[in-house]
N, C-alpha and C positions, 0 to 999 in steps of 0.2 A: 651295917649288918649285911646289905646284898653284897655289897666287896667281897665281907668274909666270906659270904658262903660262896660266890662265886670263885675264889680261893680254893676255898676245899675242892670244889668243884676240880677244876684244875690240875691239883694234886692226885685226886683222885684220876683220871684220868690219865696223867704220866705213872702212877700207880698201878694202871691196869698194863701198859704197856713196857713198864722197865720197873718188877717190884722191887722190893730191897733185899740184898745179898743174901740175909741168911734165908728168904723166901721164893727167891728164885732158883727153878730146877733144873738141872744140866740143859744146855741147850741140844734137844733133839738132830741125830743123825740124821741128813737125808743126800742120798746118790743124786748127782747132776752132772749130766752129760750132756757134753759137747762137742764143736768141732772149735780146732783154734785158729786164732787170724781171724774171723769172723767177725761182721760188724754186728748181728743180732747179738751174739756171745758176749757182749760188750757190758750190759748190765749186771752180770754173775762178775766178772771183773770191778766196776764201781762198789757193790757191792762190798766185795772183800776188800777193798781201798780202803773205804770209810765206814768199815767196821758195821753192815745195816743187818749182815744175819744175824750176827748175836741179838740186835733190837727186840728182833721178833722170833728168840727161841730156838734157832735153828746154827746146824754145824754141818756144812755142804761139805763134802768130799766130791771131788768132781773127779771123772772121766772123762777122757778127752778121745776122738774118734778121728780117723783120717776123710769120711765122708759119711752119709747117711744111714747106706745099707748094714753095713757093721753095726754102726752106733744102734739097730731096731734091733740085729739080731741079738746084739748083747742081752737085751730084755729080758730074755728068754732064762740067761741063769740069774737073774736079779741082781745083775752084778752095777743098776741105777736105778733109780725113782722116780725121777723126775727131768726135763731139761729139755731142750731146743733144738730142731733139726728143719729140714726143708720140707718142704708139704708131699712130694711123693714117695720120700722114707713113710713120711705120717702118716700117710694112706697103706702102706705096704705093711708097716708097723701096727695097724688098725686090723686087718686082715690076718695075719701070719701071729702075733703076738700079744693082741689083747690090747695095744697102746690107745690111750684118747687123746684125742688133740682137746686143749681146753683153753688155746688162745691165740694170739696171732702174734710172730716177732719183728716182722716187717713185710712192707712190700716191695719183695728185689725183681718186681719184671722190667725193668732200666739196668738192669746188673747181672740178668742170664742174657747170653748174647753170644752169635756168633763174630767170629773175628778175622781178620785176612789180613796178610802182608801186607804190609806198603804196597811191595812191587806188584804185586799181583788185581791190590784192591778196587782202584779204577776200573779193569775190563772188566770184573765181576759185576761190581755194579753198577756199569751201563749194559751188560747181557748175563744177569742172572742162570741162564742154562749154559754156561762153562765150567759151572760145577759138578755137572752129571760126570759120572763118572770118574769122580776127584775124591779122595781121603778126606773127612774129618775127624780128627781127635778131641773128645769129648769123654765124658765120666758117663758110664750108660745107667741107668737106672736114676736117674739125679734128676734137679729143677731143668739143669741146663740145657739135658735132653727132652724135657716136655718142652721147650721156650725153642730147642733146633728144630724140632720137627713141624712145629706150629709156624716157623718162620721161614721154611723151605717153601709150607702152602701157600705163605702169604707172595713169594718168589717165583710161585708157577711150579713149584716142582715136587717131589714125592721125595718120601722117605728114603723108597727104593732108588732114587738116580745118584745117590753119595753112598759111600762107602763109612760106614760107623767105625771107628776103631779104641774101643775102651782103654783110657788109660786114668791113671791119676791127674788131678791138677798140675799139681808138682812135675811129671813128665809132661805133664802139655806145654809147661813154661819152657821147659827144658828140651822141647823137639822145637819148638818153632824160635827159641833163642840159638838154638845152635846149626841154620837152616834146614833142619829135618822132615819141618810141617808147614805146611802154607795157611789152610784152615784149619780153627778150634771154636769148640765152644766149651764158653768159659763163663763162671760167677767171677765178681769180686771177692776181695783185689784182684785177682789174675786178673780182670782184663786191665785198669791201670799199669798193673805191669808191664803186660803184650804192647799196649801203647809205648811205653817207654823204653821198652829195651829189643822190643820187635820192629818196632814201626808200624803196628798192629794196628789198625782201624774198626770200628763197627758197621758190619755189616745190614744187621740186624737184630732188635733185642725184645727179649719177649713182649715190653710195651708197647713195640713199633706193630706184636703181629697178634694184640691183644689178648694174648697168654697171661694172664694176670698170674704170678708166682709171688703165693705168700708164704712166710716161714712158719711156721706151729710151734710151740710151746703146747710141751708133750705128759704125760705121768703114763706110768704102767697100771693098768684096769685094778691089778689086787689093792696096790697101793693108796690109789684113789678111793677103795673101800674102806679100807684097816685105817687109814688116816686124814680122812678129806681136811680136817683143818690146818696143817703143816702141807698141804697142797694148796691152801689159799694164802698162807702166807706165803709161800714159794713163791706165788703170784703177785704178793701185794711188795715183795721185796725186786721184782722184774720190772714192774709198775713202774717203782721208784725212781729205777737205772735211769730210766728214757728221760723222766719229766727232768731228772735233777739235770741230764745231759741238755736238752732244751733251755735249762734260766744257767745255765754253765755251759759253753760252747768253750770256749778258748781249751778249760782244763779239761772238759771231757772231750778236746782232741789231744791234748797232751797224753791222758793215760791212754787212748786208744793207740797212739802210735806205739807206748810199752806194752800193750796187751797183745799187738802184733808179732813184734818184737822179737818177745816168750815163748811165743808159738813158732819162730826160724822165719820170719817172713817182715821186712824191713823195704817199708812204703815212704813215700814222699810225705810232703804238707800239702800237698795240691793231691795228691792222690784221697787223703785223708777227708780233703776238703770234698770230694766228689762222691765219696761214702756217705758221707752227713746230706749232701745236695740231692743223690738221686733215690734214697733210701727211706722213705716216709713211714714212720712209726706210730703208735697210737698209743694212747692213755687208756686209764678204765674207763669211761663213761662213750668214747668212741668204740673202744671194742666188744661192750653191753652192746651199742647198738648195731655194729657188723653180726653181730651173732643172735641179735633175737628174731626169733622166730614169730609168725604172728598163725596160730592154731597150723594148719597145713602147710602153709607158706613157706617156703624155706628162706633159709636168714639169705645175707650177702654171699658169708666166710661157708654157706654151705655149697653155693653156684661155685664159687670159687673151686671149692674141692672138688664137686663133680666132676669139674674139667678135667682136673691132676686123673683124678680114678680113673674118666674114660683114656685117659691117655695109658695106663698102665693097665688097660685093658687089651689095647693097642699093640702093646707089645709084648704080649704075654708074663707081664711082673706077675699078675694077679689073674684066675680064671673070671672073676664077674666082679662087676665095681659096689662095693657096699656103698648101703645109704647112710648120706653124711649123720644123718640122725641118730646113727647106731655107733659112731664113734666121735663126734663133735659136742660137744657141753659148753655151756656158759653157765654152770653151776656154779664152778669156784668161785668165777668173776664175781657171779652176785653175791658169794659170801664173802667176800673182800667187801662189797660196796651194801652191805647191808650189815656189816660189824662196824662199827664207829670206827677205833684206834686204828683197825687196818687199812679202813679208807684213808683214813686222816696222813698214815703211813706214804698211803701209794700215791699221793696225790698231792701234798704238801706244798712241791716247785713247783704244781700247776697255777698256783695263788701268783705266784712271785715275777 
């Protein structure tokens, strides 16, 4: 008799999570935006591999963004819902358009870094002040440039002794691949790349000058009103990506090198291998506790943020740095880990 009912039990449960045909309701629209080639983007990919938004009622339409500041200001005509960007869109996005950061996609301060020729790289760094007065090509308003300017301090040197010169990734590759640029800063892949087809070296990377740059996992403020529980499954289907990529290494580099691919951007197995190594991700129950807050206290992922703000204070993105508290939540999280199915969802290959 316990069997059976622990049977029903069971049923009942994949019941609540996957009802039967004629019971189940269109799976719900929801806008997700991104940037491509990207190692956080990775899990909206697995994702639609293996079929997990349907699981959980959802039918992502994704937009795709060439880098942060686009992808916040899109918000603005609702033309997304939901989806992943670097922490100082998220902050800017917070500020100018209502966005909440409501998680964390990784931490790339090993992966925002300055970079220098071969030829060049040696003098630089045994005399750090050869650079006054030197170009660098960089993405302005991005991680990379919170992780440059924090690693110039760490150098002895100021903002003001380089010359900034805004350009895309994609031309950064393409000036210093064709000798045009001696220094950039750059995220992953670009810098693997710079390695390999520059001669490029790390100079300095934001871990080295304690810039900690984390990615956000974003929703737009109306959105997260009108529909907070299709934003915690959005979450609990993110969740998924990472753990199932952790008890599956081999294939979840496979599909990442097609995921890059997709996007015009075709990396090595050593490059691939270096994404997975310096890119440290988190589950639900590590990112509850980056994010809670104890009464006044602020969490981890709030320090973190201040940083990003003050630095877009810095350079006038933003007139004064909001408090993280006014655009940071670990709501969703905890209705992901306070619903049974969803947890059970997000968290499955952490067993394994």
């Amino acid at each position: 008799m316990k069997k059976y009912l622990a049977g029903l039990g069971l049923v009942a449960l994949l019941a609540g999570m996957q009802p039967a045909a004629a019971q189940t309701p269109a799976p719900a629209a929801i806008g997700v935006s991104l940037q491509p080639s990207l190692y956080w983007a990775l899990p909206f990919h697995y994702a639609t591999v293996k079929g997990w938004w349907a699981q959980v009622g959802l039918n992502p339409n994704f937009s795709s963004f060439p880098a942060g500041a686009p992808q916040v200001a899109a918000a603005a005509a609702r033309s997304w819902d939901v989806g992943g960007t670097g922490s100082v869109p998220a902050v800017l996005g917070a500020v100018r358009f209502n966005i909440m950061t409501i998680g964390i996609t990784n931490d790339e301060s090993k992966t925002n870094a300055i970079m220098v020729r071969g030829e060049r790289f040696d003098a630089i760094r045994a005399n750090p002040s050869l650079l006054r007065g030197q170009r660098m090509l960089l993405t302005t308003n991005s991680t990379v440039h919170f992780a440059a300017r924090r690693c110039l301090e760490r150098l002895g040197l100021s903002a003001n002794d380089m010359q900034f010169v805004n350009l895309g990734q994609a031309q950064i590759i393409t000036a210093l691949t064709s000798n045009n640029g001696d220094i950039a800063g750059v995220w992953a892949p670009n810098t693997y790349t710079l390695e390999e087809r520059a001669n490029a070296r790390y100079l300095c990377s934001g871990a080295e000058a304690n810039a900690i740059v984390p990615g956000a996992l974003i929703v737009r403020g109306d959105f997260a009103r009108e529909r907070p529980d299709d934003v915690a499954r959005f979450l609990a289907v993110y969740l998924r990506g990472w753990s199932w990529a952790k008890a599956n290494p081999a294939e979840a580099r496979t599909l990442a090198l097609d995921f890059y691919k997709q996007g015009g951007l075709e990396v090595s197995a050593r490059a691939m291998d270096q994404e997975f190594a310096l890119r440290p991700t988190f589950g639900l129950d590590e990112q509850l506790r980056m994010m809670a807050r104890a009464g006044t206290t602020p969490s981890t992922v709030d320090g973190w943020f201040d940083e990003i703000a003050k630095f877009a204070t810095e350079v006038g993105t933003i007139p004064n740095a909001p408090a993280a508290s006014s655009y940071i939540t670990d709501d969703f999280l905890r209705r992901v880990a306070n619903n049974p199915q969803l947890r059970a969802f997000a968290t499955e290959f952490d067993r394994r």
